[in-house]
KOLZASE-919571 format. One record per residue: residue number from 0; y, x, z of N, C-alpha, C in turn. Coordinates in nm, 3 decimals, padded with zeros to 5 digits. Each point is the difference from the previous one (the first is absolute). Example, Ala and Ser with C-alpha at 12.3 -4.5 7.8 and 13.67 -1.06 7.14 Angstrom:
// residues 2
<resi: 0; n.north: -00.569; n.east: 01.319; n.up: 00.780; ca.north: 00.119; ca.east: -00.089; ca.up: 00.000; c.north: 00.120; c.east: 00.090; c.up: 00.000>
<resi: 1; n.north: 00.105; n.east: -00.035; n.up: -00.072; ca.north: 00.119; ca.east: 00.082; ca.up: 00.006; c.north: 00.109; c.east: -00.077; c.up: 00.073>
//
This chain:
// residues 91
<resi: 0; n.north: -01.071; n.east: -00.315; n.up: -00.575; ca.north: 00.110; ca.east: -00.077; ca.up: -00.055; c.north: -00.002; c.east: -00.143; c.up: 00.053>
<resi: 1; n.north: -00.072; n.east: -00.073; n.up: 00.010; ca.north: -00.038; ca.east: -00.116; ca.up: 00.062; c.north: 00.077; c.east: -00.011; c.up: 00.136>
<resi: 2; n.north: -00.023; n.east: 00.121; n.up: 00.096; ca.north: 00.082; ca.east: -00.024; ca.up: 00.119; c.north: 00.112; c.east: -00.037; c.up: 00.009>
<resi: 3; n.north: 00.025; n.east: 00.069; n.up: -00.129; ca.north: 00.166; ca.east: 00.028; ca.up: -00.054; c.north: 00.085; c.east: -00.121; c.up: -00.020>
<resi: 4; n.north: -00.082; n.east: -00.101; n.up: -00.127; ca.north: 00.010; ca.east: -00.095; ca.up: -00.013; c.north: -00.008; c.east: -00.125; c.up: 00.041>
<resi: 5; n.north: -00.024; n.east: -00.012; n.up: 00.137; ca.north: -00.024; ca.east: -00.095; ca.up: 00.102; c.north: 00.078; c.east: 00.028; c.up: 00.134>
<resi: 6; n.north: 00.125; n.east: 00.064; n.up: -00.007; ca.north: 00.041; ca.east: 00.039; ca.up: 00.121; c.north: 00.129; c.east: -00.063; c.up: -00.052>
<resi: 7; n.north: 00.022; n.east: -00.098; n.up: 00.095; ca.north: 00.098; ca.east: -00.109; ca.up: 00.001; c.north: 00.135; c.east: 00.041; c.up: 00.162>
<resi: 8; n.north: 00.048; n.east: 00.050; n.up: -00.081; ca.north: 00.152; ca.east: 00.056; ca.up: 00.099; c.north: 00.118; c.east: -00.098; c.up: -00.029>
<resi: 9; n.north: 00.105; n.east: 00.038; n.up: 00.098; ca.north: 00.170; ca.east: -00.086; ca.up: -00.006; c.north: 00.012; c.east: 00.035; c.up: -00.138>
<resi: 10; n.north: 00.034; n.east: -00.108; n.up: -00.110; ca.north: 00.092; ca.east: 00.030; ca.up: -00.105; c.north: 00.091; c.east: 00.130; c.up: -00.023>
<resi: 11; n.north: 00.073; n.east: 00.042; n.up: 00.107; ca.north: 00.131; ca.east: 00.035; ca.up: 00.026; c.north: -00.085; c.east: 00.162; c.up: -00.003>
<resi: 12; n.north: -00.123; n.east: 00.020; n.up: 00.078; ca.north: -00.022; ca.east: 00.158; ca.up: 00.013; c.north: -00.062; c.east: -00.016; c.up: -00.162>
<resi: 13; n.north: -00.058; n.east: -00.102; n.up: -00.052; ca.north: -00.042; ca.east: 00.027; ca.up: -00.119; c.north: 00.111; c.east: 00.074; c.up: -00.101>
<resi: 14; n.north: 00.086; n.east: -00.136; n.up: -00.011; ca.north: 00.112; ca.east: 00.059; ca.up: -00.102; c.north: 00.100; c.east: 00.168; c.up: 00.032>
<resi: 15; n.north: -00.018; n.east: 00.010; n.up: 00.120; ca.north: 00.063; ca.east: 00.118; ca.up: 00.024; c.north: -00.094; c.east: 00.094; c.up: -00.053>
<resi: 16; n.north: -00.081; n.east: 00.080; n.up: -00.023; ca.north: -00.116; ca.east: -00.015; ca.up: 00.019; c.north: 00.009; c.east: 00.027; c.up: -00.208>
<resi: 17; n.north: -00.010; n.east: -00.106; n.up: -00.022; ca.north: -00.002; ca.east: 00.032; ca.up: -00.174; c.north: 00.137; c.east: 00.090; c.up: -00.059>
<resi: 18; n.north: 00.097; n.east: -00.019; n.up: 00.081; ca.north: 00.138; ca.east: 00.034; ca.up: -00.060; c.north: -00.034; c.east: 00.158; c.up: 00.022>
<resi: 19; n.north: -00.064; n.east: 00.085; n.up: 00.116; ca.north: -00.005; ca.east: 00.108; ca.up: 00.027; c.north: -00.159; c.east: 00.051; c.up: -00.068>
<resi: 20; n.north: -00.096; n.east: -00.110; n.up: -00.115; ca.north: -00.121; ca.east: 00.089; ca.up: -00.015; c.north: 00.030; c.east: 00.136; c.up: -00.141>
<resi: 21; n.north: 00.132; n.east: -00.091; n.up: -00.066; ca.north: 00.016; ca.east: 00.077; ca.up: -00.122; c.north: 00.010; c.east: 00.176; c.up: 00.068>
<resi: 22; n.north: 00.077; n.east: -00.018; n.up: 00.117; ca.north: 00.065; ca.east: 00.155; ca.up: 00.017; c.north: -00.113; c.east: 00.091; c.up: 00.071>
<resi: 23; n.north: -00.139; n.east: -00.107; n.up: 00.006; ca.north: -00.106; ca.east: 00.074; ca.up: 00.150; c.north: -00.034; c.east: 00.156; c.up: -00.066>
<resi: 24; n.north: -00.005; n.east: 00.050; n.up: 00.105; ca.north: -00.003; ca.east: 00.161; ca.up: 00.007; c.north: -00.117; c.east: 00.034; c.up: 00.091>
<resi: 25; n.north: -00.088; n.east: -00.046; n.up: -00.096; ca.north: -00.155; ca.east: 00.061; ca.up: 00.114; c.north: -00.014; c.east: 00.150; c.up: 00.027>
<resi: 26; n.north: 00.041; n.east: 00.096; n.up: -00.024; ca.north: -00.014; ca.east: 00.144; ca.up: 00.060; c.north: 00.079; c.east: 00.008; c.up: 00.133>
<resi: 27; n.north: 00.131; n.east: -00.072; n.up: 00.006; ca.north: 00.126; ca.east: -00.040; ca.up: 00.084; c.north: -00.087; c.east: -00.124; c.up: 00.114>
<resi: 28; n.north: 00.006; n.east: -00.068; n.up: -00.026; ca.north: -00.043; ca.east: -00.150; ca.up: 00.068; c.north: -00.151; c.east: 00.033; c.up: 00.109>
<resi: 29; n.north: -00.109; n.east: -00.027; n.up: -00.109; ca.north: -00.105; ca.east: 00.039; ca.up: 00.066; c.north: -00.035; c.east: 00.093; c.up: 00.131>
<resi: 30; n.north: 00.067; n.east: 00.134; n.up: 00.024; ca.north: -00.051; ca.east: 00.062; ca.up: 00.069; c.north: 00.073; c.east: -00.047; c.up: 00.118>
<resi: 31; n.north: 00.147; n.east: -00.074; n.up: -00.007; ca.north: 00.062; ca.east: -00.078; ca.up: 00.150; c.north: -00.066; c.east: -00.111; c.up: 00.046>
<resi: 32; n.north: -00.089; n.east: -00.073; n.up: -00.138; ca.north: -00.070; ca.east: -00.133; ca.up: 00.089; c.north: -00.110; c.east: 00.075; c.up: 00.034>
<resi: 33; n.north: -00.124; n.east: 00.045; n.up: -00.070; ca.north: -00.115; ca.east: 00.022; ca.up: 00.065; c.north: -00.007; c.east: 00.177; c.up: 00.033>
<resi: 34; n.north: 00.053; n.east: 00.070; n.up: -00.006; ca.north: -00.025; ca.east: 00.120; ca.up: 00.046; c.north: -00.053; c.east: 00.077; c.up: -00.111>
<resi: 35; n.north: -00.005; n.east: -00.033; n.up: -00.098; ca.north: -00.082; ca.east: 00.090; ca.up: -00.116; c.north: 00.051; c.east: -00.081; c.up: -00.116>
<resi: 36; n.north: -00.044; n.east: 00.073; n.up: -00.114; ca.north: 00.027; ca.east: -00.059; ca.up: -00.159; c.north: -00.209; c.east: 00.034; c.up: -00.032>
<resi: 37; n.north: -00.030; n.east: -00.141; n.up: -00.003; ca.north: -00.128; ca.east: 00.002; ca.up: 00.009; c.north: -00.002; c.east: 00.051; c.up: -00.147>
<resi: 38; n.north: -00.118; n.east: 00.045; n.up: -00.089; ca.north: -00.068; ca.east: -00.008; ca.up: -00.141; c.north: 00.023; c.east: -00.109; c.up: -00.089>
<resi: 39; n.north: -00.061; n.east: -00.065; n.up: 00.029; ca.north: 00.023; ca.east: -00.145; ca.up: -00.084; c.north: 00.061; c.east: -00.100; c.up: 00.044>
<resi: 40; n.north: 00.053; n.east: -00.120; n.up: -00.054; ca.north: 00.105; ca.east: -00.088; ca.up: -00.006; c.north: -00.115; c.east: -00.109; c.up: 00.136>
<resi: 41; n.north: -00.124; n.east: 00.018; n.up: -00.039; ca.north: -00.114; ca.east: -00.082; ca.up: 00.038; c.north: -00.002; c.east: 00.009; c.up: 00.156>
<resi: 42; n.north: 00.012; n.east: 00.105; n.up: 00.058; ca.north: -00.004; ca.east: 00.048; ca.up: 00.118; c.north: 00.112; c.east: -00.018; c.up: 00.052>
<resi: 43; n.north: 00.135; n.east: 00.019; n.up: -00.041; ca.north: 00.109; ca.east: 00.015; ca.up: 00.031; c.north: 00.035; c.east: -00.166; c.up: 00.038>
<resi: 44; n.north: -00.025; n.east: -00.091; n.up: -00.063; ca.north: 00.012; ca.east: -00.157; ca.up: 00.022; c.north: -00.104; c.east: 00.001; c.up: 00.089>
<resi: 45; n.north: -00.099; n.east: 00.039; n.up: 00.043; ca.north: -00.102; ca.east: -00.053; ca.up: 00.111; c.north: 00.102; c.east: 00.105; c.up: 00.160>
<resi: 46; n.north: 00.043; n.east: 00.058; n.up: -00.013; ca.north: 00.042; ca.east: 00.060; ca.up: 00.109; c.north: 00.150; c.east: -00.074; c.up: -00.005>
<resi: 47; n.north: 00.081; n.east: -00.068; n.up: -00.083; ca.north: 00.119; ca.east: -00.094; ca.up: -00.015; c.north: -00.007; c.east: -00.141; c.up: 00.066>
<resi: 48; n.north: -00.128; n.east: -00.029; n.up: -00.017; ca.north: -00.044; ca.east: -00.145; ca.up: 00.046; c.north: -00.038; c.east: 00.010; c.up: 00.124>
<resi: 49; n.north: -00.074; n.east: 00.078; n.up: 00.068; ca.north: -00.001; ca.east: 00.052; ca.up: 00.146; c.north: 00.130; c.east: -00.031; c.up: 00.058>
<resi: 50; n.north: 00.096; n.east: 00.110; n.up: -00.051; ca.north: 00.137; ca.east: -00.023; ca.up: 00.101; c.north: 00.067; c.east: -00.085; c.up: 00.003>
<resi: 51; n.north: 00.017; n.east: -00.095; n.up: -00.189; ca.north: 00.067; ca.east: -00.081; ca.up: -00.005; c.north: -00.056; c.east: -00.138; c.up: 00.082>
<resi: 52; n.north: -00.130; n.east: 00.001; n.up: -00.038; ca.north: -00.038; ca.east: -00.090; ca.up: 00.157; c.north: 00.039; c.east: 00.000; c.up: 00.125>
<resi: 53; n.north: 00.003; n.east: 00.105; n.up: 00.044; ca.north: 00.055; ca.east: -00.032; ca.up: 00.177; c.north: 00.166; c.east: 00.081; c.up: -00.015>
<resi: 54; n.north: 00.081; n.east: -00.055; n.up: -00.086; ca.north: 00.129; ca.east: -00.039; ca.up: -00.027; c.north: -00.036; c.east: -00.073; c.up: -00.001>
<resi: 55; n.north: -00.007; n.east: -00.140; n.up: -00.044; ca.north: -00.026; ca.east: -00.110; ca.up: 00.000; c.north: -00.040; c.east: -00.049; c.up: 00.062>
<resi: 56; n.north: -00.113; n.east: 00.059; n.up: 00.097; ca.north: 00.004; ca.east: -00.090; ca.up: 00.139; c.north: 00.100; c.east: 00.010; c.up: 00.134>
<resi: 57; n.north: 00.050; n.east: 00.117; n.up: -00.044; ca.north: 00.144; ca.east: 00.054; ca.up: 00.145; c.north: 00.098; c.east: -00.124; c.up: -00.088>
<resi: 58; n.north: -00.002; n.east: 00.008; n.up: -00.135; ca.north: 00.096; ca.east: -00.115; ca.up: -00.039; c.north: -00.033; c.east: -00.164; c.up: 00.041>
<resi: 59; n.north: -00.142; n.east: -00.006; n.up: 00.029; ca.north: 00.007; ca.east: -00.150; ca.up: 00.000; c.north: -00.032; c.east: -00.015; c.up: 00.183>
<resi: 60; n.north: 00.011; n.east: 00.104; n.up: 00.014; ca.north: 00.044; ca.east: 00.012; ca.up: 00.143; c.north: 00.100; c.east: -00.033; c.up: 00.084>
<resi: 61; n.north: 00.105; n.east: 00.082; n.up: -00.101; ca.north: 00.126; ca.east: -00.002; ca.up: 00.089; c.north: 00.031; c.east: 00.162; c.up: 00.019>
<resi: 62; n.north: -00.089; n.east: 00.087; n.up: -00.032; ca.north: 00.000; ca.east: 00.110; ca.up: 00.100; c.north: 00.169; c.east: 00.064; c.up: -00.033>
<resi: 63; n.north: 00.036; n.east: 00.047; n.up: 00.122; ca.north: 00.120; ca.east: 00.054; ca.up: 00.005; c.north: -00.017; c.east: 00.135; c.up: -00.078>
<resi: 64; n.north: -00.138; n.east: 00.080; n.up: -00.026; ca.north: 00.027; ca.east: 00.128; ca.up: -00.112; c.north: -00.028; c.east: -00.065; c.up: -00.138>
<resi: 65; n.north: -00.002; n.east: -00.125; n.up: -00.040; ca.north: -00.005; ca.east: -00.003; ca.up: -00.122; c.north: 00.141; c.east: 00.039; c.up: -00.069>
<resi: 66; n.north: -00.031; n.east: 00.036; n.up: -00.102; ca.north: 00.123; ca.east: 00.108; ca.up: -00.080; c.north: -00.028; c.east: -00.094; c.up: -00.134>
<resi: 67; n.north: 00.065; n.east: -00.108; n.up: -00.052; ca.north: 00.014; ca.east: -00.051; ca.up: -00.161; c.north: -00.012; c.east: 00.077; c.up: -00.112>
<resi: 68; n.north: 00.109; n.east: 00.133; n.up: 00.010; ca.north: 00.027; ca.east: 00.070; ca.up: -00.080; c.north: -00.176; c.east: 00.105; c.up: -00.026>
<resi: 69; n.north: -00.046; n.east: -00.016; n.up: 00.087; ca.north: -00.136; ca.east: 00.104; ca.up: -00.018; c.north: -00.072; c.east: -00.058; c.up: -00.027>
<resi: 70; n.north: -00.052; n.east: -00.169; n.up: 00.032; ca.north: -00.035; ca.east: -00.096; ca.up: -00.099; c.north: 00.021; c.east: -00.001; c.up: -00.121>
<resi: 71; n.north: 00.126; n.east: 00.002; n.up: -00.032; ca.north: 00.019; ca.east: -00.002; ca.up: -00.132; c.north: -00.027; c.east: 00.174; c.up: -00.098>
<resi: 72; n.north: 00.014; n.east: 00.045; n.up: 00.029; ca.north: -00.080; ca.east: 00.135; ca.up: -00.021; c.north: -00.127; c.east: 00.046; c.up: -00.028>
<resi: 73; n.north: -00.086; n.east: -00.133; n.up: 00.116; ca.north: -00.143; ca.east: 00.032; ca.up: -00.054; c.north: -00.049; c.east: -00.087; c.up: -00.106>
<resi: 74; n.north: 00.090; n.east: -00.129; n.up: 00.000; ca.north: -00.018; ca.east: -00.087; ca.up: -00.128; c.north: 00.052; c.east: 00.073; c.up: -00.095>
<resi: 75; n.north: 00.101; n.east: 00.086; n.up: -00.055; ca.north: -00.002; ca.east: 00.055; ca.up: -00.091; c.north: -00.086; c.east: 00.112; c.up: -00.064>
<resi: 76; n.north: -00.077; n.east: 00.092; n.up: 00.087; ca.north: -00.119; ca.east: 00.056; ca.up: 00.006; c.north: -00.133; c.east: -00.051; c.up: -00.119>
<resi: 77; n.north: -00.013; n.east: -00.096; n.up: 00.163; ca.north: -00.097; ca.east: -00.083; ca.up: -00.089; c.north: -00.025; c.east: -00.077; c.up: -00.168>
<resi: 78; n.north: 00.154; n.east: -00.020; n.up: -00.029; ca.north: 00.030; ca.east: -00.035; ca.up: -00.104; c.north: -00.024; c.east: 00.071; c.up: -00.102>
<resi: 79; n.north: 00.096; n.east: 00.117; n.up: 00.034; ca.north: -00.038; ca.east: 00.148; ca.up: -00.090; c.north: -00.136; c.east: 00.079; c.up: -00.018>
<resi: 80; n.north: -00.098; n.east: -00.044; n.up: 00.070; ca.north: -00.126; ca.east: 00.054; ca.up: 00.024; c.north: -00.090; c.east: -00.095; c.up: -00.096>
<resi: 81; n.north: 00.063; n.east: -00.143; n.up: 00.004; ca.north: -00.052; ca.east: -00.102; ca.up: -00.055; c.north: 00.031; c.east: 00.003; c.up: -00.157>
<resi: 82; n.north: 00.115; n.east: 00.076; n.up: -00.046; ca.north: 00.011; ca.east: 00.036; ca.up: -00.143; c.north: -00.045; c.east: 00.065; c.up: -00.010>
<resi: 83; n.north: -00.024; n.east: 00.127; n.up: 00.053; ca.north: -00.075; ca.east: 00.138; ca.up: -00.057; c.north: -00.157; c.east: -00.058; c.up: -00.028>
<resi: 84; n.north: -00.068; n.east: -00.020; n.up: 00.106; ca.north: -00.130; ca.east: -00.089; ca.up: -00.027; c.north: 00.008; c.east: -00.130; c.up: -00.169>
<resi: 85; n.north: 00.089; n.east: -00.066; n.up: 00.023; ca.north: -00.010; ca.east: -00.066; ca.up: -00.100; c.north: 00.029; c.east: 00.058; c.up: -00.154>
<resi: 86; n.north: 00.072; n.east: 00.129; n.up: -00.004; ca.north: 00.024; ca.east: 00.107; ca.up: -00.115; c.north: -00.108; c.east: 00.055; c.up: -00.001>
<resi: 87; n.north: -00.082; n.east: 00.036; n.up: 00.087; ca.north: -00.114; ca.east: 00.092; ca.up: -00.011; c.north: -00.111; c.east: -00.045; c.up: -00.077>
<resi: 88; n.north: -00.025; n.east: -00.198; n.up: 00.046; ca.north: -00.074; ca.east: -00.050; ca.up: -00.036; c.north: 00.039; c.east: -00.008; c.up: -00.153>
<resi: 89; n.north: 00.123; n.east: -00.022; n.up: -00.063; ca.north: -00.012; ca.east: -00.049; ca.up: -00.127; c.north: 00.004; c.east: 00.102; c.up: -00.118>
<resi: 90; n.north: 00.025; n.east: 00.122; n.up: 00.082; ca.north: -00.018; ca.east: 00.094; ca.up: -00.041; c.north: -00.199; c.east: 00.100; c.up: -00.086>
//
């Protein structure tokens, strides 16, 4: 969670980004970003932060395959992975 909480992005992918975490559909979502619907929420954010990292560097690149919209996709991920973990815990 810590990673989670220290990852400082554009405003703009943020807020997009919250407007789409209510609707996240991890059975749907998950298996187009990382190839699988891992077990736990725990694993599933460590394989989110991988990709969403190097999005972010093709973004602070320039790179001509950066895609916004799939940015914003894995920030919603992460988000949703980041509630389930935080339900689990208070649970």
């Amino acid at each position: 969670m810590s990673r989670i909480t220290v990852l400082k992005r554009p405003p703009l992918l943020v807020d997009a980004a919250r407007h789409g975490v209510d609707a996240y559909d991890r059975a749907a979502l998950l298996p187009r970003l990382i190839g699988a619907c891992p077990v736990g929420p725990a694993r599933a954010v460590m394989a989110l932060l991988d990709r969403e990292a190097d999005l972010e560097a093709r973004r602070r690149s320039g790179s001509g395959d950066y895609r916004p919209a799939r940015h914003v996709e894995l920030i919603v991920a992460l988000m949703g992975e980041a509630r389930l973990i935080r339900a689990a815990a208070l649970s």
